[in-house]
PAMAR-799054 format. One record per residue (C-alpha): residue number from 1; residue in one letter; x, y, z. Coordinates in steps of 0.25 Angstrom, whole numbers. Layout:
N
+-----+-----+-------+-------+-------+
|   n | res |  east | north |    up |
+-----+-----+-------+-------+-------+
| NUM |   A |     X |     Y |     Z |
...
+-----+-----+-------+-------+-------+
end
This chain:
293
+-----+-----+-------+-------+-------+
|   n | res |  east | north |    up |
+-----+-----+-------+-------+-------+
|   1 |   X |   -60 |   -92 |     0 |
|   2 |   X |   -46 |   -93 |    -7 |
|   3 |   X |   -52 |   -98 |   -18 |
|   4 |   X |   -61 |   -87 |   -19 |
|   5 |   X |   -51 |   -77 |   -18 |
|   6 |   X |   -44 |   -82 |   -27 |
|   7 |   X |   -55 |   -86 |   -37 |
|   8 |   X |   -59 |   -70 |   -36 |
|   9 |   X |   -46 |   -65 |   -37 |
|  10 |   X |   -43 |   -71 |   -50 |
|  11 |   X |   -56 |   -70 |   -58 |
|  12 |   X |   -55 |   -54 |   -53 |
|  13 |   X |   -41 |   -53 |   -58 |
|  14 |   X |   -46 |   -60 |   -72 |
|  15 |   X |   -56 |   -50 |   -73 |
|  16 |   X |   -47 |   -37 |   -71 |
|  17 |   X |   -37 |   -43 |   -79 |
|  18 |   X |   -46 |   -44 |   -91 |
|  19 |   X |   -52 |   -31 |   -87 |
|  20 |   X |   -38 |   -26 |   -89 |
|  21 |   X |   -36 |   -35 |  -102 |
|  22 |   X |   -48 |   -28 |  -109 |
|  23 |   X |   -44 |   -19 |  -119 |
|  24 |   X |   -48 |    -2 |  -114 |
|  25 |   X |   -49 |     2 |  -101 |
|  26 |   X |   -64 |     1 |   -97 |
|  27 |   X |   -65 |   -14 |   -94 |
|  28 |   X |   -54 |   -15 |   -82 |
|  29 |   X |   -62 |     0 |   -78 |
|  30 |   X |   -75 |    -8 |   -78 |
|  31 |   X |   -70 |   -20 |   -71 |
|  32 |   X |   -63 |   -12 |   -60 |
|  33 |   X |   -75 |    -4 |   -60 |
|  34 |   X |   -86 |   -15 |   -55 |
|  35 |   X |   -75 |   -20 |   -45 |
|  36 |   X |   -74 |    -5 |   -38 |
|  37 |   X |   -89 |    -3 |   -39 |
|  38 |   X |   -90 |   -16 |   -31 |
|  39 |   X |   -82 |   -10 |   -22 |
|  40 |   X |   -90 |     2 |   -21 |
|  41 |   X |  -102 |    -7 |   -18 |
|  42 |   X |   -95 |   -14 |    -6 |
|  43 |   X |   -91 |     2 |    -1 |
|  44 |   X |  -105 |     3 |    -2 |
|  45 |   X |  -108 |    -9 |     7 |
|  46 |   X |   -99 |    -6 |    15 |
|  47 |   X |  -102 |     8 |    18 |
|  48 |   X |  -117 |     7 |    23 |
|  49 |   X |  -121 |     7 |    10 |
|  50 |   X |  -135 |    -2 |     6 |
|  51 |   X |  -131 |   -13 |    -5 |
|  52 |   X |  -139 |    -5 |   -16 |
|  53 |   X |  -133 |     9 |   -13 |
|  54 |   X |  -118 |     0 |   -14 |
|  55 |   X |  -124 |    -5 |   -27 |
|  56 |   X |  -126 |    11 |   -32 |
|  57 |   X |  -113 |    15 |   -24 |
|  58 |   X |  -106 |     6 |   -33 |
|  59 |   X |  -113 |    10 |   -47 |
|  60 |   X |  -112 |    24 |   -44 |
|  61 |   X |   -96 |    23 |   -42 |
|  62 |   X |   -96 |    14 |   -54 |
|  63 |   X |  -103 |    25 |   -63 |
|  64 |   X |   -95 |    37 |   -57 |
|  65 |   X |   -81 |    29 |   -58 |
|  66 |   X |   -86 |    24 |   -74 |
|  67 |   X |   -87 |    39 |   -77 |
|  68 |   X |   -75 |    44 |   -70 |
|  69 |   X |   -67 |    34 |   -77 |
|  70 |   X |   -72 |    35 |   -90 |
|  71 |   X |   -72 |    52 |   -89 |
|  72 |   X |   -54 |    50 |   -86 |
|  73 |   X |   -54 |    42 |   -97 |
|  74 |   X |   -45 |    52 |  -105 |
|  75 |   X |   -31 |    51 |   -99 |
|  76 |   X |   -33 |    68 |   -98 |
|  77 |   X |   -44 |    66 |   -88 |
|  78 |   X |   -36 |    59 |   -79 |
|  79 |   X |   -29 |    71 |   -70 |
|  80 |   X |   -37 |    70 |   -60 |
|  81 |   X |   -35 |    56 |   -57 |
|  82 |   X |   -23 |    59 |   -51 |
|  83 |   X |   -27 |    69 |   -39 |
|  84 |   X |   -40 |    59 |   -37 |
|  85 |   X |   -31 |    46 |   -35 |
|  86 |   X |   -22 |    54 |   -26 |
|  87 |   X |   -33 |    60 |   -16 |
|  88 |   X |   -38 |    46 |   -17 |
|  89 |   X |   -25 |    43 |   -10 |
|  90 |   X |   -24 |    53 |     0 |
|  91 |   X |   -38 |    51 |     4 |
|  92 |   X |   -34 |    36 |     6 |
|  93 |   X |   -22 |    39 |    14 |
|  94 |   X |   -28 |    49 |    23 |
|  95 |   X |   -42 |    45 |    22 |
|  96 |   X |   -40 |    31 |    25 |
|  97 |   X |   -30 |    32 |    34 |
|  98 |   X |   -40 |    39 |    42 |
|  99 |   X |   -52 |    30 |    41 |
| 100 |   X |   -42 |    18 |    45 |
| 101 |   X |   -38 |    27 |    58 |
| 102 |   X |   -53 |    30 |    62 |
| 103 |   X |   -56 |    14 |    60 |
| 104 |   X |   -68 |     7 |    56 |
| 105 |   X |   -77 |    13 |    67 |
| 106 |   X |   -77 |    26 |    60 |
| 107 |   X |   -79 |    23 |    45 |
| 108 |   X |   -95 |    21 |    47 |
| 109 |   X |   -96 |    34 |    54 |
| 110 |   X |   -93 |    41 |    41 |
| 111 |   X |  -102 |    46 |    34 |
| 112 |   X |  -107 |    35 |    24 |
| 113 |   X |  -108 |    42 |    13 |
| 114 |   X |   -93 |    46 |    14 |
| 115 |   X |   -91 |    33 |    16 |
| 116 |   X |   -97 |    27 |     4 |
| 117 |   X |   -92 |    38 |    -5 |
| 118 |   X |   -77 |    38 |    -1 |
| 119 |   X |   -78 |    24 |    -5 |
| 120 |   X |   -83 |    25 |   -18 |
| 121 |   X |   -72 |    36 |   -20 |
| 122 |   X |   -62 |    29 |   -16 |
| 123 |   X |   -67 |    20 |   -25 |
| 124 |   X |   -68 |    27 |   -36 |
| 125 |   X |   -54 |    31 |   -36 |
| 126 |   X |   -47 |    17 |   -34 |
| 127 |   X |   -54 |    12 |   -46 |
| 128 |   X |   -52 |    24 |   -54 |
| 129 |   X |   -37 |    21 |   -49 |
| 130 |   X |   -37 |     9 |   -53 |
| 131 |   X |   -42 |    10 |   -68 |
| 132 |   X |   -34 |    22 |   -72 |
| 133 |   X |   -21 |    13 |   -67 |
| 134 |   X |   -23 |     4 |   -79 |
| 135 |   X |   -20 |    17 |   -87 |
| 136 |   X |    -6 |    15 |   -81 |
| 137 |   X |    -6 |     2 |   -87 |
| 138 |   X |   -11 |   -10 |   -82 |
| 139 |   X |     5 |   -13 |   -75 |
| 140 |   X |     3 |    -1 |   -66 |
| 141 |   X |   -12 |    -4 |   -62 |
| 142 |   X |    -8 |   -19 |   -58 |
| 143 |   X |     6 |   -13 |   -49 |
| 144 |   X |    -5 |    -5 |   -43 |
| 145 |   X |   -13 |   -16 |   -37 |
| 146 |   X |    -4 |   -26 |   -36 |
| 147 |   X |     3 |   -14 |   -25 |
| 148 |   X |   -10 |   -17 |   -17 |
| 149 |   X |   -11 |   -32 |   -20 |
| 150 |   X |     4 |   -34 |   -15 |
| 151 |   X |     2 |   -24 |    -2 |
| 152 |   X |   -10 |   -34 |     4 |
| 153 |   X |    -2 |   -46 |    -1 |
| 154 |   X |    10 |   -44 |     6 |
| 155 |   X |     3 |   -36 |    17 |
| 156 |   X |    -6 |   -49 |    21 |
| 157 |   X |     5 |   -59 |    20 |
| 158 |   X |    17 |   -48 |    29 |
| 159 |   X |     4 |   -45 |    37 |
| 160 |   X |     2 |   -61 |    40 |
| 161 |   X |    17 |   -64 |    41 |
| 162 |   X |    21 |   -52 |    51 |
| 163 |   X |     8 |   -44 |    54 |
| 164 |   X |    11 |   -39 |    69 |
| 165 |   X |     5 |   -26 |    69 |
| 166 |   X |    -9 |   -23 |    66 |
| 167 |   X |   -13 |   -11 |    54 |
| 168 |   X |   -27 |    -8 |    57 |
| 169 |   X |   -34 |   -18 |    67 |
| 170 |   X |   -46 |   -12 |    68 |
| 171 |   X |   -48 |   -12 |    51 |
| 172 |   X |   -40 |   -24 |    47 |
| 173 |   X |   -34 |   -32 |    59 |
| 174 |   X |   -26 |   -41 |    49 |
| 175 |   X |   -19 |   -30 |    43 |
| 176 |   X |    -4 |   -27 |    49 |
| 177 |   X |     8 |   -17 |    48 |
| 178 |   X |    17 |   -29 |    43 |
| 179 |   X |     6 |   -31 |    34 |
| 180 |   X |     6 |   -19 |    28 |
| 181 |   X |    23 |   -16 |    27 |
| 182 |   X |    21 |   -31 |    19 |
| 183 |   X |    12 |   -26 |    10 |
| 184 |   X |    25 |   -14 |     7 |
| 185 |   X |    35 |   -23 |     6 |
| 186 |   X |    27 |   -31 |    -5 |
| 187 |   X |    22 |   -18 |   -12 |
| 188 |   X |    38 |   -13 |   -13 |
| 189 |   X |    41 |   -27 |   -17 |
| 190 |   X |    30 |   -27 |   -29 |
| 191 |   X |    35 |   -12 |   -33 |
| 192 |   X |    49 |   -18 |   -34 |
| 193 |   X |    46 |   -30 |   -42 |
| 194 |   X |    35 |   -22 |   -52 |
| 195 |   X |    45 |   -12 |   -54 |
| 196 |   X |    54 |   -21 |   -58 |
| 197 |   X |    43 |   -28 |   -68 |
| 198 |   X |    40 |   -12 |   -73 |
| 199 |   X |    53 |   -13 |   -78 |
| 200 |   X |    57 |   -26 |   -83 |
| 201 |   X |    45 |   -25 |   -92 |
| 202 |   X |    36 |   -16 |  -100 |
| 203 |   X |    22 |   -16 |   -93 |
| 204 |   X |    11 |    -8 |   -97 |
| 205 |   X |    16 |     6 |   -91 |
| 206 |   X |    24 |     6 |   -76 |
| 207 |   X |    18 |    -1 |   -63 |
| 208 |   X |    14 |    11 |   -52 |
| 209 |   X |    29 |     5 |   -44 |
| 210 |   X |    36 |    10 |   -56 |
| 211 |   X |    30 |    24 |   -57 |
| 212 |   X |    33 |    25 |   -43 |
| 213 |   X |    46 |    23 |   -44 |
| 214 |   X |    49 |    29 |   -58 |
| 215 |   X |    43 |    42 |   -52 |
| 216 |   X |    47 |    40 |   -36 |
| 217 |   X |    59 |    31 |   -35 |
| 218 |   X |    57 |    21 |   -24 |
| 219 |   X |    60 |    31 |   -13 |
| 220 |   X |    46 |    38 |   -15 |
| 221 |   X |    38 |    25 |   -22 |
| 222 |   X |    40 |    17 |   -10 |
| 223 |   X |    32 |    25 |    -1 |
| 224 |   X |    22 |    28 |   -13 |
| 225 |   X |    21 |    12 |   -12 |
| 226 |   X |    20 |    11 |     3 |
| 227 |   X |     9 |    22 |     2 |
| 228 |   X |     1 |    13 |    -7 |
| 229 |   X |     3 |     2 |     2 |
| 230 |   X |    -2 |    11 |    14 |
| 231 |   X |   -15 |    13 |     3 |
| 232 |   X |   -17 |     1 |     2 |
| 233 |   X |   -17 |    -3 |    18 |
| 234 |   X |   -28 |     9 |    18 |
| 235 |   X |   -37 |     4 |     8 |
| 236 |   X |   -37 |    -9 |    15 |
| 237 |   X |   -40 |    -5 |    28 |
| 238 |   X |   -49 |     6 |    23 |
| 239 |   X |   -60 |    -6 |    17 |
| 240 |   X |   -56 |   -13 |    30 |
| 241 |   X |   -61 |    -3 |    38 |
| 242 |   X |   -73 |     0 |    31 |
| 243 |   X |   -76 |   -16 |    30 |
| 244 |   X |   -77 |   -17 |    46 |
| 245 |   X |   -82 |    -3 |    45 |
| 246 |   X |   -94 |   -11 |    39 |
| 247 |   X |   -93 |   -23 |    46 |
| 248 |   X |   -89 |   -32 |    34 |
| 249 |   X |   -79 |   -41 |    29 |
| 250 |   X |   -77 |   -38 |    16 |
| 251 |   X |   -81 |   -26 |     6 |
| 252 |   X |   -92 |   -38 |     0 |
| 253 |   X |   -90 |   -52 |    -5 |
| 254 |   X |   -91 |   -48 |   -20 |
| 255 |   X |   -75 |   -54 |   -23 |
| 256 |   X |   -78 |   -70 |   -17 |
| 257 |   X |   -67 |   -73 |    -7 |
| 258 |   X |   -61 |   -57 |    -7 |
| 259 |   X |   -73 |   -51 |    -1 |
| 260 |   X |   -78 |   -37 |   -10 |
| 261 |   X |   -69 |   -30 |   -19 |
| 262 |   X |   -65 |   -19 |   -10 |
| 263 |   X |   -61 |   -30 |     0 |
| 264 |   X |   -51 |   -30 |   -14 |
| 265 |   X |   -46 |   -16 |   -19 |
| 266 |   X |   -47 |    -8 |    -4 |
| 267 |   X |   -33 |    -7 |    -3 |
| 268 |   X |   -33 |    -2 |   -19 |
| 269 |   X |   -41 |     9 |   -17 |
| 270 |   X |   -32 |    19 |   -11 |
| 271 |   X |   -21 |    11 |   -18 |
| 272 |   X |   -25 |    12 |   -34 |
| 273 |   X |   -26 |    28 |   -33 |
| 274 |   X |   -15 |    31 |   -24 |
| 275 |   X |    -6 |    24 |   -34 |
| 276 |   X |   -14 |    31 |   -45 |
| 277 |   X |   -10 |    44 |   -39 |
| 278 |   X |     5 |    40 |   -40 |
| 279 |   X |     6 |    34 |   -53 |
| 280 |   X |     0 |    50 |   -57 |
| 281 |   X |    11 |    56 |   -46 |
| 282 |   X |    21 |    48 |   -55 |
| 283 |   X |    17 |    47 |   -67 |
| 284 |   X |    30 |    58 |   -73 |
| 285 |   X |    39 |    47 |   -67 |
| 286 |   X |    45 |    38 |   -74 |
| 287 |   X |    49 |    22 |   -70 |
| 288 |   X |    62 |    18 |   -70 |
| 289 |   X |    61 |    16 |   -87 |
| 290 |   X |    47 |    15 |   -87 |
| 291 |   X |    40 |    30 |   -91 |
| 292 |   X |    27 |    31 |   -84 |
| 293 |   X |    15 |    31 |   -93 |
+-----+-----+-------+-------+-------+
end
């Protein structure tokens, strides 16, 4: 199992990596693009949905996000990427935070159409997030999901080592409160250190940690990176919740040894545009001598 995990890992990493290499902006788009389609086939699944009708789910939100992205193409077609990525956020905080409080019993008593819809909205947005990071420069896209990646790092390790009090039994009984103040701790630990990296050397435009600061201070960014974390907790349990909603272990078994790929990016989602929405909110800030571009 390790070997496959690990095995998968890299080969994906080599391909995002040469997707991101490749001269232009359409091949990592593309690339990224299958990967979330994917996952809007295992929502499908995973939502009552029969495998061909989570086979045209998935095209239909690959068509629709292709046009999207290609009409926001020009930098002045943008503006209204800003209030999306920020609803987006809001509808995380408030909607997730209610569908964890009601449990898994009630997801399947929404109605399905709803269901399969947010999903593909939700969706939509992550991956719209996501590509128009890279216009920020590759340095800022990797700072923000190396946030997420170091949030369920040092959350699973503080969670094994001092884990006493349970998060959300009934969604993910491994998940804990000491779990969860880790994953903080590392995130402010990795905002410190990448900082420090923005300004020891000149990197393809600032990371999302030194916007923060540049236009908060670390009186104001240090909450704004708590609240990513808290995002991040809510994406996880979120697809938790909808997995034993289903009945199922994982999203699918598409990524040998990781399960399916929204068993991967569930606590991105809510992540990617959040963020989004405060590299816009900072974007007149400027980093201690870096100018935001």
């Amino acid at each position: 199992m390790l070997r496959q995990r690990v095995v998968t890992a890299v080969v994906l990493v080599a391909i995002m990596f040469a997707a991101l290499a490749a001269p232009g902006r359409w091949p990592f788009a593309l690339v990224s693009l299958v990967l979330f389609a994917a996952g809007a086939w295992e929502w499908g699944r995973l939502n009552a949905a029969s495998n061909a009708l989570a086979v045209a789910m998935a095209l239909v939100f690959a068509l629709v996000a292709i046009a999207i992205y290609a009409g926001g193409a020009e930098p002045a077609r943008r503006a209204w990427l800003g209030p999306l990525w920020g609803v987006t956020a809001v509808v995380w905080l408030v909607g997730g935070a209610w569908a964890l409080r009601r449990g898994p019993s009630a997801w399947p008593h929404w109605p399905v159409m709803l269901r399969r819809l947010l999903g593909l909205l939700l969706l939509a947005s992550a991956w719209l997030a996501l590509v128009h990071s890279r216009t920020l420069g590759i340095n800022f896209m990797l700072s923000m999901l190396c946030l997420v990646w170091m949030a369920d790092i040092a959350a699973y390790f503080g969670g094994r080592a001092l884990g006493r009090r349970k998060l959300a039994p009934s969604i993910s009984p491994g998940k804990s409160w000491e779990g969860v103040w880790s994953g903080v701790a590392g995130v402010l630990l990795l905002a410190a250190l990448w900082i420090a990296l923005d300004r020891a050397y000149a990197l393809d435009g600032p990371s999302l940690y030194s916007r923060l600061l540049g236009a908060l201070g670390w009186a104001l960014a240090a909450p704004m990176l708590l609240a990513l974390c808290a995002l991040s907790v809510v994406g996880d349990l979120f697809e938790s919740l909808v997995k034993r909603a289903a009945g199922a272990k994982d999203s699918s078994r598409l990524l040998p040894g990781h399960g399916g790929v929204l068993d991967r990016v569930d606590a991105l989602l809510p992540v990617m545009p959040a963020a989004m929405a405060l590299a816009a909110w900072s974007q007149s800030g400027v980093t201690a001598g870096l100018p935001l571009r």
